[in-house]
N, CA, C and O of each residue as an XYZ file, in Angstrom:
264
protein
N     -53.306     22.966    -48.169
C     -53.242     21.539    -48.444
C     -51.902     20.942    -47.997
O     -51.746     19.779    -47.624
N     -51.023     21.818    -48.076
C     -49.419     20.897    -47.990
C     -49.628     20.917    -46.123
O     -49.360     19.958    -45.399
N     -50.086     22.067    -45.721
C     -50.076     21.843    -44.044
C     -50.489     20.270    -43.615
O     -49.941     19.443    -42.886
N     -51.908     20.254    -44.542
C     -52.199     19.001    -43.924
C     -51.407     17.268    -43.705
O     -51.399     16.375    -42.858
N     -50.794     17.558    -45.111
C     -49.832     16.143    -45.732
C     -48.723     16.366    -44.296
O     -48.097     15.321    -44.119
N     -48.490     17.053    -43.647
C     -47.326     17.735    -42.541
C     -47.414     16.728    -41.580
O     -46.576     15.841    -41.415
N     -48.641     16.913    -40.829
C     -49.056     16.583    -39.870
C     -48.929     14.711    -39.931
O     -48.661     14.422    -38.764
N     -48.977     13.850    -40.463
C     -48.689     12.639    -40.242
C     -47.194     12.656    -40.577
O     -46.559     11.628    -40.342
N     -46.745     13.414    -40.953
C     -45.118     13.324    -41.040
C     -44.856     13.794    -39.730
O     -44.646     12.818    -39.010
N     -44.774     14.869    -39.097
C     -44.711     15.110    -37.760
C     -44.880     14.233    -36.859
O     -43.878     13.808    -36.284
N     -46.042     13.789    -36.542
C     -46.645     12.602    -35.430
C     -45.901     11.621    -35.773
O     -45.996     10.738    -34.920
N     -45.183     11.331    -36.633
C     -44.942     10.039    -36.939
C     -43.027     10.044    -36.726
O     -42.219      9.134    -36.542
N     -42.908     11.355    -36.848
C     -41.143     11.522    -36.311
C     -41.426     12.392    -34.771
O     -40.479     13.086    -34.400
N     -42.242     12.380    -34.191
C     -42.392     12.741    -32.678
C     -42.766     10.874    -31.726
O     -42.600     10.630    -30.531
N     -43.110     10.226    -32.468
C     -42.910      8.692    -31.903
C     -41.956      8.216    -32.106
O     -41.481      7.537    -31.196
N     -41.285      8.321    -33.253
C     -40.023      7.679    -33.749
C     -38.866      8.219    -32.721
O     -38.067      7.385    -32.297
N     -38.731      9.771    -32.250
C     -37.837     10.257    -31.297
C     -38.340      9.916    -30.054
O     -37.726     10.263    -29.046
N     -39.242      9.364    -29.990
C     -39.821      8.950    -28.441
C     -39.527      7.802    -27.972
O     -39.417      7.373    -26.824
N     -39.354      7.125    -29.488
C     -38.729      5.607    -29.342
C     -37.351      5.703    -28.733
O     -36.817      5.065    -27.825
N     -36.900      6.773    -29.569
C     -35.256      6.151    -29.495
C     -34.568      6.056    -27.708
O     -35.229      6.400    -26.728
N     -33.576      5.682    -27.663
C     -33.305      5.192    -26.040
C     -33.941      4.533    -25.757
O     -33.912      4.443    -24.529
N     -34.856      3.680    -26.336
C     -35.475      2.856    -24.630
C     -34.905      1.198    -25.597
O     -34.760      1.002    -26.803
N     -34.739      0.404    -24.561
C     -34.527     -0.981    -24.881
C     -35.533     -2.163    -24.669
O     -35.842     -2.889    -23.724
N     -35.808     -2.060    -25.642
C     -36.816     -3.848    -25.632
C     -36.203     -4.972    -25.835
O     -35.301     -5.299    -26.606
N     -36.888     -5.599    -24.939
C     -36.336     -7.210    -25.166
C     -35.101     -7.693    -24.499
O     -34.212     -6.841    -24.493
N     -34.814     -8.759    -23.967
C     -33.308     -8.915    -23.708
C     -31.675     -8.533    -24.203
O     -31.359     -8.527    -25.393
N     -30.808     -8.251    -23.202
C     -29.885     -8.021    -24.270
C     -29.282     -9.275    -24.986
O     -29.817    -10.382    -24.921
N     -28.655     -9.136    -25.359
C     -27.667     -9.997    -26.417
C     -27.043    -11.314    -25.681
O     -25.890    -10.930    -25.484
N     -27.083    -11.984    -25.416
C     -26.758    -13.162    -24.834
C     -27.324    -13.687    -23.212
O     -26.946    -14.470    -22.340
N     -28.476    -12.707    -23.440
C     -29.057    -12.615    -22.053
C     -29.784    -14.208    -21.530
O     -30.424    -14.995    -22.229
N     -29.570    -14.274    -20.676
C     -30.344    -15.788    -20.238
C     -31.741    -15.794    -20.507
O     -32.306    -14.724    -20.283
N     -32.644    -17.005    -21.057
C     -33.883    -16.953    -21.139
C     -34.944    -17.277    -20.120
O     -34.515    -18.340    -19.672
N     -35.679    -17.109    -19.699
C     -36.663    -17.774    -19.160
C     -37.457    -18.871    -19.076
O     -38.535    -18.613    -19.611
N     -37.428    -19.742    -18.740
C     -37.683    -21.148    -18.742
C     -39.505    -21.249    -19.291
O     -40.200    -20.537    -18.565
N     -40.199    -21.881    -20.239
C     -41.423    -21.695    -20.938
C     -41.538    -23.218    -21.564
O     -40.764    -24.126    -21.867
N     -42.796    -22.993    -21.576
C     -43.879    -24.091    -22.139
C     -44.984    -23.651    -23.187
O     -45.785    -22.746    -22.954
N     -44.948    -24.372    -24.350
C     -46.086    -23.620    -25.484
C     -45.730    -24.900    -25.994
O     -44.809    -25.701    -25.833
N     -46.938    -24.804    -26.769
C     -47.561    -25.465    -27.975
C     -47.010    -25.171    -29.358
O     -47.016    -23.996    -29.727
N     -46.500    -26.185    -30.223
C     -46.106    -26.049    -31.393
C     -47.228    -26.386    -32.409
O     -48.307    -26.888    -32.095
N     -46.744    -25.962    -33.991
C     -47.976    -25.968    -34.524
C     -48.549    -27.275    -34.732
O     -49.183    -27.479    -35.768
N     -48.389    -28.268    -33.792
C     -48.743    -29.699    -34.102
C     -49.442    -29.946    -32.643
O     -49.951    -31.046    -32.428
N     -49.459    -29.296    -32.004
C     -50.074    -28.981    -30.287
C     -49.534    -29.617    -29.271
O     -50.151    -29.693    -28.209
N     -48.495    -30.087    -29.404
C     -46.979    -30.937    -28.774
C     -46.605    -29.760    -28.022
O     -46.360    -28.778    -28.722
N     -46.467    -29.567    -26.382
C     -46.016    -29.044    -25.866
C     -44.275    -29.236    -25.973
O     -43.639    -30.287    -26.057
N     -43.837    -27.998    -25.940
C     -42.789    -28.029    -26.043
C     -41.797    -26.969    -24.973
O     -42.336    -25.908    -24.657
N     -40.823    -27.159    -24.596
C     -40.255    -26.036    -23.531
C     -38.825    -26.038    -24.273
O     -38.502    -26.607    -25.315
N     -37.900    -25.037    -23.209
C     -36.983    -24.658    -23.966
C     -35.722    -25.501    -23.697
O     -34.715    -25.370    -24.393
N     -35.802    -26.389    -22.649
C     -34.912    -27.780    -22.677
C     -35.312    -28.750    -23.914
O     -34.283    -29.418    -24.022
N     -36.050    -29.137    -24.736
C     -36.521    -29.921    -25.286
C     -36.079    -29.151    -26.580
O     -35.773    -30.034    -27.382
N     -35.915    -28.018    -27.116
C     -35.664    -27.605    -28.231
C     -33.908    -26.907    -28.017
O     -33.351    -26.247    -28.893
N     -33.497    -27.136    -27.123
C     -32.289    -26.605    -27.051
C     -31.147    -28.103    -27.410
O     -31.360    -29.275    -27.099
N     -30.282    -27.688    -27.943
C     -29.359    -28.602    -29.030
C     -27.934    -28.756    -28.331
O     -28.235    -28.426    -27.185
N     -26.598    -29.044    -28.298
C     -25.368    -29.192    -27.587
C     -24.811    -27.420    -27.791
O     -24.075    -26.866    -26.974
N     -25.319    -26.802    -28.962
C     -24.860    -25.343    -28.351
C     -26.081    -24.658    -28.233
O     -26.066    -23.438    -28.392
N     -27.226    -25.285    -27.959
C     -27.646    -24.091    -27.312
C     -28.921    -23.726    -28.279
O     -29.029    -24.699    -29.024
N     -29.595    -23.087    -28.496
C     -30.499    -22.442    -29.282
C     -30.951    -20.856    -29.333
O     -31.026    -20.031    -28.422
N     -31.247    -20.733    -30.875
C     -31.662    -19.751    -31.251
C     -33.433    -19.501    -31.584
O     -34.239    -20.121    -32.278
N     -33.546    -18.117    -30.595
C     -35.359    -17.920    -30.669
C     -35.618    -16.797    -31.161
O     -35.442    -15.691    -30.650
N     -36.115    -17.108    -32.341
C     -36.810    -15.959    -33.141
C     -38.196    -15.442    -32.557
O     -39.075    -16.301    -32.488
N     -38.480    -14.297    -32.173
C     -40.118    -13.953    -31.600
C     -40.264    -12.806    -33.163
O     -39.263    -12.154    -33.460
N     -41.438    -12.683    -33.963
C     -42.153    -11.780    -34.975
C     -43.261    -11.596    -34.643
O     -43.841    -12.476    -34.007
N     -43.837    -10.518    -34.936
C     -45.160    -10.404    -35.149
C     -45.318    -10.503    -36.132
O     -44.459    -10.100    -36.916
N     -46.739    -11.211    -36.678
C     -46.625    -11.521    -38.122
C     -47.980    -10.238    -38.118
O     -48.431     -9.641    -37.141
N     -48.354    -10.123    -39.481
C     -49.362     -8.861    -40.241
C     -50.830     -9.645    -40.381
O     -51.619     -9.255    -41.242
N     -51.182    -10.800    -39.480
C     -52.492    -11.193    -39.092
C     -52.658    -11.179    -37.682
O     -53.525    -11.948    -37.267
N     -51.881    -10.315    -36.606
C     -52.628    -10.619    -35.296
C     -53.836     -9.267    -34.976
O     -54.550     -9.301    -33.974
């Protein structure tokens, strides 16, 4: 029985070390890419239009309903 409880502990620290080193996402002050989307009011919006005199901050999440 304890073998079995093992095995999702294993698989699950053989992804976790598979993860490590690699880099997602931009780095740290990296320039963005210029975009167009819909806000939740269906107002297109881009990233000149939401950017402020310093500049803006973009949060991306996955939320626990996609």
């Amino acid at each position: 029985m304890a073998a079995i409880n093992r095995v999702p502990v294993l698989v699950f620290l053989l992804v976790c070390c598979s993860l490590l080193g690699r880099d997602y996402g931009p780095a740290v002050g990296a320039k963005m890419a210029g975009f167009e989307l819909q806000d939740q009011d269906g107002k297109l919006r881009n990233l000149g239009s939401l950017a402020g005199p310093k500049g803006v901050v973009i949060l991306f999440y996955r939320s626990a309903d996609w």
